[in-house]
C-alpha positions in Angstrom: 0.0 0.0 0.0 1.3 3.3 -1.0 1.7 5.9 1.7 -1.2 8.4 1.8 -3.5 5.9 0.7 -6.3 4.9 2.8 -8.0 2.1 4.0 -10.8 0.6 2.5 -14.3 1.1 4.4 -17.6 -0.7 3.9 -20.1 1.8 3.1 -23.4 1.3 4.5 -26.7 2.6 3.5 -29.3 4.0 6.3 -31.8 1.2 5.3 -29.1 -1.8 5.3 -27.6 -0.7 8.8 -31.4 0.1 10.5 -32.1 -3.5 9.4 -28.6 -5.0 10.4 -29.1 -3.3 13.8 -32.5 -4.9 13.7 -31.7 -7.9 13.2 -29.0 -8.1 16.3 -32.0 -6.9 18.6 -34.2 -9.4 17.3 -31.5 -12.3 17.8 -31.0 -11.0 21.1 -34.5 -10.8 22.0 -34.8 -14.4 20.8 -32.0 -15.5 22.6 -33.7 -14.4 26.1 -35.4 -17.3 28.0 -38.7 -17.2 28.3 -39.9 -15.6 31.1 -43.4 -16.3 33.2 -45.3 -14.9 36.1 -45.5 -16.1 39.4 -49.1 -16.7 39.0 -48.7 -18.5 36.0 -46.0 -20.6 37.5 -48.1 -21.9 40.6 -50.7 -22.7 38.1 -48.9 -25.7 36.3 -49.0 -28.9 37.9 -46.1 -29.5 41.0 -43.2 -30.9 39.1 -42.8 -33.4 42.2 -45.0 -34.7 44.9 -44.1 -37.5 47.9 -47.1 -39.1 50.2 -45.7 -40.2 53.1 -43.9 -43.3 52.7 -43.4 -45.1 56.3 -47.6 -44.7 57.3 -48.1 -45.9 53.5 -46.4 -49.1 54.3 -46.7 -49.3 57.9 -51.1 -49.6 57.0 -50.5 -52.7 54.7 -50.4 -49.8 51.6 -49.3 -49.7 48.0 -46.8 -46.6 47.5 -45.5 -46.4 43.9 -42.7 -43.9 42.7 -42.8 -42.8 38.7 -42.7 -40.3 36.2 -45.4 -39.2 34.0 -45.9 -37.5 30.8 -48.6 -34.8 30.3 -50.3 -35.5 27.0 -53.3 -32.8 26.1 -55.5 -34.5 23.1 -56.3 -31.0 21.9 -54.5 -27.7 22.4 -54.0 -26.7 26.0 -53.1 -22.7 26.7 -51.2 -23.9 30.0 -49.5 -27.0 28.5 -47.9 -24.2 25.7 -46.6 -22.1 28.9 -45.3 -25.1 29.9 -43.5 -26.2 27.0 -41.8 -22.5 26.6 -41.1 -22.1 29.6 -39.4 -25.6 29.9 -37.7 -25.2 26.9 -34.7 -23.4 28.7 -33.3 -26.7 29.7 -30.4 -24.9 31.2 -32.3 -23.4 33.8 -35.7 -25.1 34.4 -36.7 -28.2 34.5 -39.0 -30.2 32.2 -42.7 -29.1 33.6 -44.3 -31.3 31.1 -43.3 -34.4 32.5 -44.3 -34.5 36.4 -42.9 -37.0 39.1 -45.2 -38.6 41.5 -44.9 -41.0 45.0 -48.4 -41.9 46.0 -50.1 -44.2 48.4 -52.6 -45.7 45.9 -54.3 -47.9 48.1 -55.3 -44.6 50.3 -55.4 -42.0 47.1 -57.1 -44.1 44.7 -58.7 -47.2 46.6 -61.5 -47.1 44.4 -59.5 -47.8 41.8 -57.8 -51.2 43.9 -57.5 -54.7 41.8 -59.5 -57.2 42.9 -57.8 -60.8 43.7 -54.8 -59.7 43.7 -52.9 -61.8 45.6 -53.7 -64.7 43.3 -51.9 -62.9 40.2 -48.3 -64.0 39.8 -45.6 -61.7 41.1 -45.2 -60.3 37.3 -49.0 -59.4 36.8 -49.1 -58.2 40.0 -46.5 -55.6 39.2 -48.5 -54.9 36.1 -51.5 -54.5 37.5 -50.2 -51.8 40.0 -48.5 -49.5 37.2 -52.0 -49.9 35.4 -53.5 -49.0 39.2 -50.7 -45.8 39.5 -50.9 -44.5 35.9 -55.3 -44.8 36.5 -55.1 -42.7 40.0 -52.4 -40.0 38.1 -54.5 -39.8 35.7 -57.3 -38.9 37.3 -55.8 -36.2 39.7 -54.0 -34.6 36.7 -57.8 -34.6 34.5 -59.4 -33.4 37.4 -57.0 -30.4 38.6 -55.9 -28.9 35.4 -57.5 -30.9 32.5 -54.1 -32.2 31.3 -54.3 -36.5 30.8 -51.4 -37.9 31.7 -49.4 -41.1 30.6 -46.9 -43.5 32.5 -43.2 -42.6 31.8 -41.1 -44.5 34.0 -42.2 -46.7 36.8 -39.2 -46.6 39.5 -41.0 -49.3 41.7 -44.4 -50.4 43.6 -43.8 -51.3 47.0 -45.4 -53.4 49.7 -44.4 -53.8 53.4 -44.8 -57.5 52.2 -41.8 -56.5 49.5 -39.5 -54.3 52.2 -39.7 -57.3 54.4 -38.9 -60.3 52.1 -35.3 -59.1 51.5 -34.0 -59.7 55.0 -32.0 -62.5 54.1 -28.4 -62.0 54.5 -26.5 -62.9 50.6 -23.0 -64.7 51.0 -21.2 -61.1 50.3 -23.1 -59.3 52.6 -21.8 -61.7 55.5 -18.2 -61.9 54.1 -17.9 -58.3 54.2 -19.8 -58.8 57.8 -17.1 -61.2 58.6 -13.8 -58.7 57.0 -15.4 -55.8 59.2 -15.7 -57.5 62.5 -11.8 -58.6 61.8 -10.7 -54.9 61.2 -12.7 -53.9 64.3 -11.1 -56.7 65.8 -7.4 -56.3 64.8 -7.7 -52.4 65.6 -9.1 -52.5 69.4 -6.6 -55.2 69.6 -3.6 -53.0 68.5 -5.2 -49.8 70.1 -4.6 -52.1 73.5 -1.0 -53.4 72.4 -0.2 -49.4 71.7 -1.5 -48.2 74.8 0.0 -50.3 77.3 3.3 -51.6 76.2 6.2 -49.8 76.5 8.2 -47.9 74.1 11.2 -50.5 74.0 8.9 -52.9 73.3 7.1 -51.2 70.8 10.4 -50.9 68.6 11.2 -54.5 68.1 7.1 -55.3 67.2 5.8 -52.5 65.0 3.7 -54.7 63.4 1.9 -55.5 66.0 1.0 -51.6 66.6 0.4 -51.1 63.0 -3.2 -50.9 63.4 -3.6 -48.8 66.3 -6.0 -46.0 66.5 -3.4 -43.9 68.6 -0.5 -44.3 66.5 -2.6 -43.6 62.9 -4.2 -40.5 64.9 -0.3 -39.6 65.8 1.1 -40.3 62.0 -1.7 -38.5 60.8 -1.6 -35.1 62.9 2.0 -35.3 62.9 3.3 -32.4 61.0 5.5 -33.0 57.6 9.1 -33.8 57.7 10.8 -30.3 56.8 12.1 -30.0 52.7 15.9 -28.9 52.5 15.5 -27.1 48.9 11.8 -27.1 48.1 9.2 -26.6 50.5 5.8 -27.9 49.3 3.6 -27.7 52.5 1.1 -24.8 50.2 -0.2 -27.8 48.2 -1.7 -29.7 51.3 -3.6 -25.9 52.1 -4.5 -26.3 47.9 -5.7 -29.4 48.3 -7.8 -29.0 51.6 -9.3 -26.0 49.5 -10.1 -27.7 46.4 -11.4 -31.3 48.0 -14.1 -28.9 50.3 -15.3 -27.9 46.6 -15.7 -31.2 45.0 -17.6 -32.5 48.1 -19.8 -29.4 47.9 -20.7 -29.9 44.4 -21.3 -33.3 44.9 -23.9 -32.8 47.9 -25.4 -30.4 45.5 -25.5 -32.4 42.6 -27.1 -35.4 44.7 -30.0 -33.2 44.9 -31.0 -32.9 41.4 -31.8 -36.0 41.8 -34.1 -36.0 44.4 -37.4 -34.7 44.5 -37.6 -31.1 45.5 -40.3 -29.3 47.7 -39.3 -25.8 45.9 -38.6 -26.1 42.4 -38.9 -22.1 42.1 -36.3 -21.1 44.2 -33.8 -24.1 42.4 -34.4 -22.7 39.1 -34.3 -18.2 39.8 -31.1 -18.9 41.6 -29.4 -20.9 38.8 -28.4 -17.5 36.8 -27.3 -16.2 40.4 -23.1 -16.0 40.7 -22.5 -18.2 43.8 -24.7 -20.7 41.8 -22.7 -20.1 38.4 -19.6 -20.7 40.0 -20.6 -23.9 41.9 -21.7 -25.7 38.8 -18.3 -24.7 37.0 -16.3 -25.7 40.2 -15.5 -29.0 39.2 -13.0 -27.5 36.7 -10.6 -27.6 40.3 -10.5 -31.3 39.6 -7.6 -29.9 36.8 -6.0 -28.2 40.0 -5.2 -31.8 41.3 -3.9 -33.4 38.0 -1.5 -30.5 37.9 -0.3 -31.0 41.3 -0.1 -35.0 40.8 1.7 -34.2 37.3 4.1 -31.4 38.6 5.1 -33.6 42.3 5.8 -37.1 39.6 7.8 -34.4 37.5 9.7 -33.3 40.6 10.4 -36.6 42.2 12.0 -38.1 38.8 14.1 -34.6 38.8 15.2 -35.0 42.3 16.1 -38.8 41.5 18.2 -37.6 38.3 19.6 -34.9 40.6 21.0 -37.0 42.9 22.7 -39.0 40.3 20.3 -42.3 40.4 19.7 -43.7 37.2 16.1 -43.9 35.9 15.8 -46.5 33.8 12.0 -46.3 31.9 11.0 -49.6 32.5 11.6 -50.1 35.6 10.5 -46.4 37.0 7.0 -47.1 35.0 6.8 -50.4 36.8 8.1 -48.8 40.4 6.1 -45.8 40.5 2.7 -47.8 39.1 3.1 -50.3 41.5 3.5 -47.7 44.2 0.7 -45.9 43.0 -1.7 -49.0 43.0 -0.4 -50.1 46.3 -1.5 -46.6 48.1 -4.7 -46.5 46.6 -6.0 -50.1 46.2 -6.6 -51.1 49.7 -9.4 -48.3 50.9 -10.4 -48.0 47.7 -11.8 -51.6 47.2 -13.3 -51.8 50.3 -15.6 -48.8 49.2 -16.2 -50.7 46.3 -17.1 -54.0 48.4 -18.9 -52.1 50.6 -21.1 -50.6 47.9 -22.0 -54.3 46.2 -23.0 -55.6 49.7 -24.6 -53.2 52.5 -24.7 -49.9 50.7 -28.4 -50.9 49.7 -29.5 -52.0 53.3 -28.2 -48.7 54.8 -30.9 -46.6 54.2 -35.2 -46.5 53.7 -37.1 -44.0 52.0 -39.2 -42.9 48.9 -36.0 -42.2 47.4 -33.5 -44.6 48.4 -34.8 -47.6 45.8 -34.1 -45.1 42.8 -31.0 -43.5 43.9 -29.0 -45.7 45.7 -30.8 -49.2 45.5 -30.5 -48.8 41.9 -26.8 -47.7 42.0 -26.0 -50.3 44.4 -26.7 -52.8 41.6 -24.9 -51.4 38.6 -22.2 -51.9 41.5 -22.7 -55.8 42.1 -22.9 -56.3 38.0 -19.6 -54.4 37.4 -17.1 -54.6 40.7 -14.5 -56.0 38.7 -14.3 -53.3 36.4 -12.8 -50.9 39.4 -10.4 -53.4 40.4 -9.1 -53.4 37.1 -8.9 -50.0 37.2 -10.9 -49.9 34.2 -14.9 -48.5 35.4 -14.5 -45.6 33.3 -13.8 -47.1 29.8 -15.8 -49.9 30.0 -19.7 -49.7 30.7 -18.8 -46.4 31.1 -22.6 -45.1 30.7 -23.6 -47.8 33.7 -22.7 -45.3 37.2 -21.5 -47.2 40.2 -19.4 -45.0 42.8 -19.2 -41.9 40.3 -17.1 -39.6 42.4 -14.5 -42.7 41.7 -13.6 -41.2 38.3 -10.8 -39.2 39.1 -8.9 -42.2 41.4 -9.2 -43.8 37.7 -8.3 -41.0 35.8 -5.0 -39.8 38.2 -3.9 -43.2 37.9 -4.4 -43.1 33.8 -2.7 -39.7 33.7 0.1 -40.7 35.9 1.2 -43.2 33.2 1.2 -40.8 30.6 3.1 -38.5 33.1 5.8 -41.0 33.3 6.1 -41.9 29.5 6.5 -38.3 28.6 9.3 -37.8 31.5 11.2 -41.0 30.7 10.9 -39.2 26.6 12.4 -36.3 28.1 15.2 -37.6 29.8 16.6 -40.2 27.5 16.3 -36.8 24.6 18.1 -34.9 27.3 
């Protein structure tokens, strides 16, 4: 370009930039989620509704837990408010497709099967979806003229169902059995600890290893001071950083559930403190950084110090360590979770959410003590919050490839 020459500029006509700037509102305006008054909100149907589960049960009752689908057979001015306003998925849940835990036998008696105890056990669960789906039905004609259809059928239960499963399975009592032995071994050691004396105590450490005492002492006891680097700001970093993941866990757990105000959940979702809980799992990164950069600082204190590092047998060393540390607790959660994890609770809930969890867990065990849960069934969720165990250890032998590249091109 020559000097004194200038730029080249778009020109623009009046009409073509009014209808430009137009069209920027308009996409604006259309990209605004649709908004609706309180009124109108309190006049749909309540997204979820519990009757109360123990007195259901406890009078010989039917309680069933599902989800059903609001089908209008001809057009319906509050079913369209519904399906705009739901259509922010984002931020509101789907209001067209309601979630319901009734006593049926009390709600909808009128409605009960007759000879039912003669049906076998797979009619019978039939004929009480028909029975649930019949009493839905009616409430949702009857309130707000909006039929409704069965979904999903979580479960029908009977005190006669709650109280059939008492029997202990052969994993239950093996696990039964390995706790009573920890118990065991540790108020045994606790004892040994507490009154033997310290000269006798060096010659037996094993025999102390499980003491309550001395793991309280080891763990309280403060870290053994760094002569060139001092690394005591990661355990603050991680103390920070696990209080968010179990925060956004507790929180996430309850979008399962069924919630009393649905309002509130959904006007507080565009709100800051909410914004940044939902994007605080990105601190998960915080800990691959700090496993990456410690593996990346041992190997260089190692090659500091003159040891040699040959690659297979540091990959080996520092996997088996890895596996060593982590194995132990970590299986007996998984154990744990294919035996009594089920039996430790009762509720509406607990069948869907963790009864139903519990048994992805007894069909696929193995996969976590292969180390493998997150590649294969992947889409079937037992112990969730387990990913990242998986994925550290995954990363960590990437870590170690790239590190033994860098010092045998070094």
């Amino acid at each position: 370009m020559q000097a004194g020459s200038q730029s080249p500029v778009i020109a623009m006509s009046p009409r073509a930039l009014l209808a430009t700037v137009c069209a920027l509102a308009g996409a604006a305006l259309a990209g605004q989620p649709y908004q609706i008054t309180e009124q109108q909100y309190y006049e749909m149907p309540p997204l979820f509704h519990l009757d109360e589960y123990e007195r259901c049960l406890a009078t010989r009752g039917v309680y069933c837990l599902g989800s059903f689908e609001l089908v209008p057979h001809r057009p319906h001015r509050l079913y369209r408010i519904m399906q705009e306003y739901s259509s922010n998925w984002v931020d509101n849940f789907n209001h067209t497709r309601v979630h319901r835990g009734l006593c049926v036998s009390r709600r909808c008696g009128h409605y009960a099967p007759r000879q039912l105890a003669r049906l076998p056990a797979h009619d019978q669960h039939q004929v009480y979806a028909d029975w649930f789906e019949t009493c839905v039905n009616e409430t949702t004609i009857s309130a707000y003229e909006l039929p409704s259809r069965l979904y999903k059928l979580d479960y029908c239960h009977t005190a006669e169902d709650l109280h059939g499963s008492e029997d202990l399975s052969a994993n239950e009592r093996a696990f039964a059995w390995f706790a009573a032995a920890m118990i065991t071994l540790s108020a045994l050691s606790t004892i040994l600890d507490v009154t033997l004396t310290e000269h006798t105590k060096k010659g037996a450490r094993w025999m102390v290893a499980w003491s309550v005492r001395g793991c309280w002492r080891a763990l309280t006891a403060p870290p053994p001071a760094a002569v060139d680097t001092d690394l005591r700001c990661f355990d603050g970093a991680r103390v920070v950083c696990m209080m968010c993941i179990i925060i956004e866990h507790v929180c996430w757990i309850t979008l399962h559930a069924y919630l009393a105000d649905t309002r509130r959940f959904e006007q507080t979702r565009r709100a800051l403190d909410a914004i940044l809980l939902a994007n605080s799992t990105l601190v998960v990164q915080i800990f691959f950084l700090m496993s990456s950069f410690l593996l990346a600082h041992k190997l260089l204190q190692q090659r500091r110090q003159g040891n040699s590092l040959p690659a297979l047998s540091t990959f080996f060393d520092i996997m088996v360590n890895r596996v060593v540390r982590i194995s132990p607790s970590y299986f007996v959660v998984v154990w744990f979770a294919t035996s009594w994890w089920a039996r430790g609770g009762a509720g509406p809930m607990w069948a869907p959410l963790v009864g139903s969890e519990a048994a992805v867990c007894q069909a696929k065990w193995w996969t976590h003590l292969l180390y493998l849960n997150n590649v294969l069934y992947a889409d079937q969720k037992c112990l969730i919050q387990t990913w990242l165990v998986l994925e550290l250890c995954h990363l960590s032998k990437h870590s170690i490839n790239q590190n033994d590249y860098f010092f045998n091109s070094n």
